[in-house]
C-alpha positions in Angstrom: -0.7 -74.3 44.8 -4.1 -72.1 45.2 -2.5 -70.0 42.8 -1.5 -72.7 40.2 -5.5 -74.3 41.2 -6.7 -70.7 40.1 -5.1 -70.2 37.0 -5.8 -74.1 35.8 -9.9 -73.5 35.9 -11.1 -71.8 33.1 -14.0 -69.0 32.6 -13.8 -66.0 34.0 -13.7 -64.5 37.7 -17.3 -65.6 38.8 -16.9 -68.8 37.0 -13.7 -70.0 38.6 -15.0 -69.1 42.3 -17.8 -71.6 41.9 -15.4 -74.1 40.0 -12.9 -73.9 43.3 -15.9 -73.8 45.6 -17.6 -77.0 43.8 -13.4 -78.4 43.7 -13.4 -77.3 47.6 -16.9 -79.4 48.2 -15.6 -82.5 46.4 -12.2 -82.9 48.1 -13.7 -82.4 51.7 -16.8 -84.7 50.4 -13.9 -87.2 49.1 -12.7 -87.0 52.6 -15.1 -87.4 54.9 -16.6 -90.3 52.5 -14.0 -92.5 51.6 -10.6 -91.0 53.6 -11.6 -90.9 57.0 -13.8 -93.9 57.1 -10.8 -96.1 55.9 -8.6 -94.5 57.8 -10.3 -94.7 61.3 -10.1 -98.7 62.5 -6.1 -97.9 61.6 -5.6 -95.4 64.4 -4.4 -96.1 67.9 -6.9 -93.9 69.3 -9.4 -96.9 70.9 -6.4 -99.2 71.6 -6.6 -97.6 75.3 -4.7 -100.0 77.7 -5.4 -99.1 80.9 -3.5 -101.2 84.1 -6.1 -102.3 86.8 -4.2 -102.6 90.3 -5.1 -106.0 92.3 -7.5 -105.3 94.6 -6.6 -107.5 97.2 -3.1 -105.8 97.7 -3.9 -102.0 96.7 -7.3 -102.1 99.1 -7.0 -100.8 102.6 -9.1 -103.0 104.9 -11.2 -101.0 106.8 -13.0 -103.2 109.2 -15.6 -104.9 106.7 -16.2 -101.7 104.7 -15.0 -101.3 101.2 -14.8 -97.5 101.9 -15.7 -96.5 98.6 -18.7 -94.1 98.2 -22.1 -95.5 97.3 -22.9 -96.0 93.4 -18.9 -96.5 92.5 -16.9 -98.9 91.9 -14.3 -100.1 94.3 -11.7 -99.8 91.2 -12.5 -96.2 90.2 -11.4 -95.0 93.7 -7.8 -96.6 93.9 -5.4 -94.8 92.8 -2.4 -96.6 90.9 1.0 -95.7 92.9 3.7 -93.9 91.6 
């Protein structure tokens, strides 16, 4: 393909190196512009589903303390079971 690409631009040596650089430019431009910006909201990469164990079941009681560390969240320190 880079081959059929080379011997498509005309002009000599110097003259098709900045033709398939300024080609090169566009196509990336092209993608980054229209591509990937209409491509993002279709991928599954934010659809992050993420199953949150009831806490009144998966909590150990401990006497009136949660027996999570200060500054976190009782759900970030149970672990889901196998």
């Amino acid at each position: 393909m880079y081959a059929w690409v080379w011997r498509t631009l005309p002009g000599p040596r110097a003259v098709k190196a900045l033709e398939a650089l300024a080609l090169a430019v566009a196509v990336v431009a092209l993608l980054f512009l229209v591509v990937f910006p209409w491509l993002e909201p279709r991928l599954p990469f934010n659809d992050v589903t993420v199953d949150q164990p009831a806490t009144s079941t998966s909590a150990p009681s401990t006497g009136g303390q949660t027996g999570t560390p200060r500054g976190s969240s009782p759900s970030s320190s149970v672990l889901p079971s196998p």
